[in-house]
Backbone as numpy.savetxt, mean C-alpha at the origin, in Angstrom:
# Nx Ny Nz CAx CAy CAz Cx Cy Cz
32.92 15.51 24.97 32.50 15.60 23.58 33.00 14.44 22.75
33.57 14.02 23.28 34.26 12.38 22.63 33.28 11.48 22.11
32.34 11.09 23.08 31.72 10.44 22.92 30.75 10.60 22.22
30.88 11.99 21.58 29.07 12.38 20.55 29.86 11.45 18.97
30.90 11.81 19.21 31.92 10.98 17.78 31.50 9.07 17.74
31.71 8.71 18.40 31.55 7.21 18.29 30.27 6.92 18.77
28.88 7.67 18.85 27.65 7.30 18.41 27.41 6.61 17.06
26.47 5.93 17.19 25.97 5.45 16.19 24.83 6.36 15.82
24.53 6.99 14.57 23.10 7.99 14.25 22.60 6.99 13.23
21.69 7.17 13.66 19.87 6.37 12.30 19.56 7.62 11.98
18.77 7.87 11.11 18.12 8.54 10.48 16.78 8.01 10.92
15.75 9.21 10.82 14.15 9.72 11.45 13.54 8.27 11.22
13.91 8.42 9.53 12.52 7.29 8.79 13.34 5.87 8.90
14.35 5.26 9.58 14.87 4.46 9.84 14.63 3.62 11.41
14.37 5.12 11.99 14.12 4.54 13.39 12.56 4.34 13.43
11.79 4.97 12.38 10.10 4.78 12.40 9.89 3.64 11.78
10.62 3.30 11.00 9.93 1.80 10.34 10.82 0.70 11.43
12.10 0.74 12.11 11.94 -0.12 12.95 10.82 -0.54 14.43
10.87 0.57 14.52 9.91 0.81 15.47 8.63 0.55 14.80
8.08 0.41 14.04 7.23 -0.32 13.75 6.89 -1.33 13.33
8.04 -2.11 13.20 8.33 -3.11 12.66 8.35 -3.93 14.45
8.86 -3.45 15.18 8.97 -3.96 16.32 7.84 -3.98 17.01
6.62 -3.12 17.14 5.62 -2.84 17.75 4.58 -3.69 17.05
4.78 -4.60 15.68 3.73 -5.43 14.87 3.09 -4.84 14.38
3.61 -3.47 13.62 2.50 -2.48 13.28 2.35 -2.25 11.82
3.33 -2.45 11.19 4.09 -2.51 9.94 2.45 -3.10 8.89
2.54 -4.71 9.37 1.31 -5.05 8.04 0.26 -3.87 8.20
-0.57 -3.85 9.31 -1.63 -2.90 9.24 -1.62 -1.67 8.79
-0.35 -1.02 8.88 -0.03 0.33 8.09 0.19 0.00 6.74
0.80 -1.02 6.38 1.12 -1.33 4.66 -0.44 -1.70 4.25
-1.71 -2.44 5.06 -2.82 -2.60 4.51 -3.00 -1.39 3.93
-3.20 -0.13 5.35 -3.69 1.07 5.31 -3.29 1.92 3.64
-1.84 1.50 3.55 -1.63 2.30 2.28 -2.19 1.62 1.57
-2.29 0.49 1.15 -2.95 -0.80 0.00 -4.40 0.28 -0.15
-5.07 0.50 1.18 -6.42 0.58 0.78 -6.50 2.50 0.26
-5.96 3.08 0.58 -5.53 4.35 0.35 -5.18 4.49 -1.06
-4.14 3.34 -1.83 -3.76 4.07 -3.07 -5.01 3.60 -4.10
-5.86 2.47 -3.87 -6.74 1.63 -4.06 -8.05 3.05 -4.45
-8.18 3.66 -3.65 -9.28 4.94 -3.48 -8.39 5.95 -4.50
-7.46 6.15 -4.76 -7.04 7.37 -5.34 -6.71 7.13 -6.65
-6.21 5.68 -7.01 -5.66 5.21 -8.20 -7.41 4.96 -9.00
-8.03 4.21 -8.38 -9.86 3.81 -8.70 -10.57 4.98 -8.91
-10.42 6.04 -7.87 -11.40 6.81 -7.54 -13.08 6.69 -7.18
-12.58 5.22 -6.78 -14.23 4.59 -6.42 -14.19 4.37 -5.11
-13.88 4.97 -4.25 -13.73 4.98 -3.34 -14.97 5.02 -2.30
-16.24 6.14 -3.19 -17.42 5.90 -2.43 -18.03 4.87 -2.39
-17.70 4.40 -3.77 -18.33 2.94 -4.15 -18.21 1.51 -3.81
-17.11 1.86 -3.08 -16.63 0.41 -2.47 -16.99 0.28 -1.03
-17.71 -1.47 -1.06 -18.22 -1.58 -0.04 -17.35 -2.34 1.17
-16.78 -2.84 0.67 -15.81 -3.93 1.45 -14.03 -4.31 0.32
-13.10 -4.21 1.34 -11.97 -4.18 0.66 -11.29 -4.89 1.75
-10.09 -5.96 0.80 -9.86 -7.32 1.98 -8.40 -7.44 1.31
-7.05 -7.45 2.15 -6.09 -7.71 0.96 -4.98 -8.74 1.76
-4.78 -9.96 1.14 -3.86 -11.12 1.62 -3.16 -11.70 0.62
-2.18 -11.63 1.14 -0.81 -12.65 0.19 -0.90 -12.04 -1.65
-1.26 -10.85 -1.67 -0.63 -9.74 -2.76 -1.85 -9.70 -3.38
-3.21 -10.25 -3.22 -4.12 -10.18 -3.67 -5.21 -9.37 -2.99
-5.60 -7.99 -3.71 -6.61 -6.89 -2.93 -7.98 -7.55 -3.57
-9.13 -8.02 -3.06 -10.68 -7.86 -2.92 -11.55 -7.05 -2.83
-11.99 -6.34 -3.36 -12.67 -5.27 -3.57 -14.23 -5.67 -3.95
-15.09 -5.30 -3.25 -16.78 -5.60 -3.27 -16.91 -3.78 -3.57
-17.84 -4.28 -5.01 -18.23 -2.70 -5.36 -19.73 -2.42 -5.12
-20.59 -1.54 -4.77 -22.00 -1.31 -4.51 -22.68 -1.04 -6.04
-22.07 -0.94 -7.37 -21.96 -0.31 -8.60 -21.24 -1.10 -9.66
-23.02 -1.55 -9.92 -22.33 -3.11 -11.17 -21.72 -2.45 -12.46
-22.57 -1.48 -12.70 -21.63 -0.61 -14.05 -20.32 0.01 -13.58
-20.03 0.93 -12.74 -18.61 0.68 -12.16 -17.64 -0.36 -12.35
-18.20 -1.55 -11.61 -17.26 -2.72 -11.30 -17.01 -3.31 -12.25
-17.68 -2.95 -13.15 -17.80 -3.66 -15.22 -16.71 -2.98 -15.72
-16.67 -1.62 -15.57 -15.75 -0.18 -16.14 -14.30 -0.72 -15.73
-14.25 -0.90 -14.21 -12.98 -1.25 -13.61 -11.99 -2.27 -14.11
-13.49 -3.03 -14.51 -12.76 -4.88 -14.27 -11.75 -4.36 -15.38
-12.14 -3.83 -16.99 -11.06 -3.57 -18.09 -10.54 -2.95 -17.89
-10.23 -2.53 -16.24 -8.74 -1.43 -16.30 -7.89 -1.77 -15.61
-7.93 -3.15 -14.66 -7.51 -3.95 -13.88 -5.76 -3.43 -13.85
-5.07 -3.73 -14.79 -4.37 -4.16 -15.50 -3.58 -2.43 -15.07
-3.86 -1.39 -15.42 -3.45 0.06 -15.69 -3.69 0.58 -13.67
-4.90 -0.02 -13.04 -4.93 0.08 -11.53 -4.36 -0.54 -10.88
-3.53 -1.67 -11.43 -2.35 -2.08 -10.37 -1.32 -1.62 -10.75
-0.81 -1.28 -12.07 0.45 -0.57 -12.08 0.10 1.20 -11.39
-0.89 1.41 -11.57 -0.68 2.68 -10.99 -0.91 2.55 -8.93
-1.24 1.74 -8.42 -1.63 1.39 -7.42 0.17 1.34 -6.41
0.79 0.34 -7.51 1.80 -0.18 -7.10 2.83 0.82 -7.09
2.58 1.95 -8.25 3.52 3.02 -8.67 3.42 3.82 -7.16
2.42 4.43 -6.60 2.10 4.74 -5.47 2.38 4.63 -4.09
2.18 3.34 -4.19 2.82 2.62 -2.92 4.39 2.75 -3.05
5.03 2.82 -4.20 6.54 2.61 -4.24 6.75 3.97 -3.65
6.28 5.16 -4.69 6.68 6.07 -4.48 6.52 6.85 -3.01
5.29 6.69 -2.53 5.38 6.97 -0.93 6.54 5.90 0.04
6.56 4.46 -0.28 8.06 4.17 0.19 8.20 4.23 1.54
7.16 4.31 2.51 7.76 4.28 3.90 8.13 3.18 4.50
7.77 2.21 3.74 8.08 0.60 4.81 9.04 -0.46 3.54
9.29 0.57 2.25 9.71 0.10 1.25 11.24 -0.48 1.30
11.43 -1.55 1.06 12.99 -2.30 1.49 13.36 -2.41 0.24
12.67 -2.43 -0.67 13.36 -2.14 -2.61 12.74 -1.83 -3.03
12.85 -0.62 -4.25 12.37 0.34 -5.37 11.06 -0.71 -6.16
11.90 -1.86 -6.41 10.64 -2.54 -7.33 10.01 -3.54 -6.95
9.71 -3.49 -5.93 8.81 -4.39 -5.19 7.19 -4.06 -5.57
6.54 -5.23 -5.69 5.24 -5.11 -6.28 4.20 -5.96 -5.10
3.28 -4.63 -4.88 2.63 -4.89 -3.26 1.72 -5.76 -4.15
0.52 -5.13 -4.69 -0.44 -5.18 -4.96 -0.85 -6.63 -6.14
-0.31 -7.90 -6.47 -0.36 -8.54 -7.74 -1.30 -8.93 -7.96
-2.82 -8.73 -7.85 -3.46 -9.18 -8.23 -5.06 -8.46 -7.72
-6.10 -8.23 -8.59 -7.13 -7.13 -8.41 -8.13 -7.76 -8.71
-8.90 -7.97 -7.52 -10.08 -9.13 -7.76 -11.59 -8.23 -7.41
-11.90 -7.89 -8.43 -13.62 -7.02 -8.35 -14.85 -8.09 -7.86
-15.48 -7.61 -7.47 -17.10 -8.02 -6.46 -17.99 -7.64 -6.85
């Protein structure tokens, strides 16, 4: 029983983000949330035809020119809430105020 003492313990969500971090899996799951909070924060989710996101900037092609008109003036309120999202789910998150999302480019 000695030896259960001088283990080293990780915690669940410590050993899942290394492990994914190790497996190269990490960006494609951080896309996955990008495009996830993107649908819930918008709620245009049917409407979007194509969504592309590199170096903090998400692309978004909308099928819905009055939509994409509506959006464009909310730009501003859908990345803070986008970003609020992503923080708060937090699974691959290495600091509280890190800002995924900087920039919201409509199609």
């Amino acid at each position: 029983m000695n030896k259960i003492q001088y283990r080293r313990y990780t915690t669940l969500g410590d050993a899942l983000r290394l492990l994914l971090r190790q497996y190269g899996l990490a960006p494609e799951l951080e896309r996955r949330r990008i495009y996830e909070a993107w649908d819930t924060a918008s709620g245009a989710g049917a409407y979007t035809v194509r969504r592309y996101f590199r170096d903090g900037r998400l692309h978004v092609t909308m099928s819905s020119s009055v939509l994409r008109s509506q959006l464009y003036f909310q730009r501003d309120a859908l990345l803070e809430k986008m970003n609020a999202l992503l923080r708060d789910d937090g699974l691959l998150a290495a600091s509280s105020g890190r800002v995924y999302v900087k920039e919201l480019i409509l199609k």
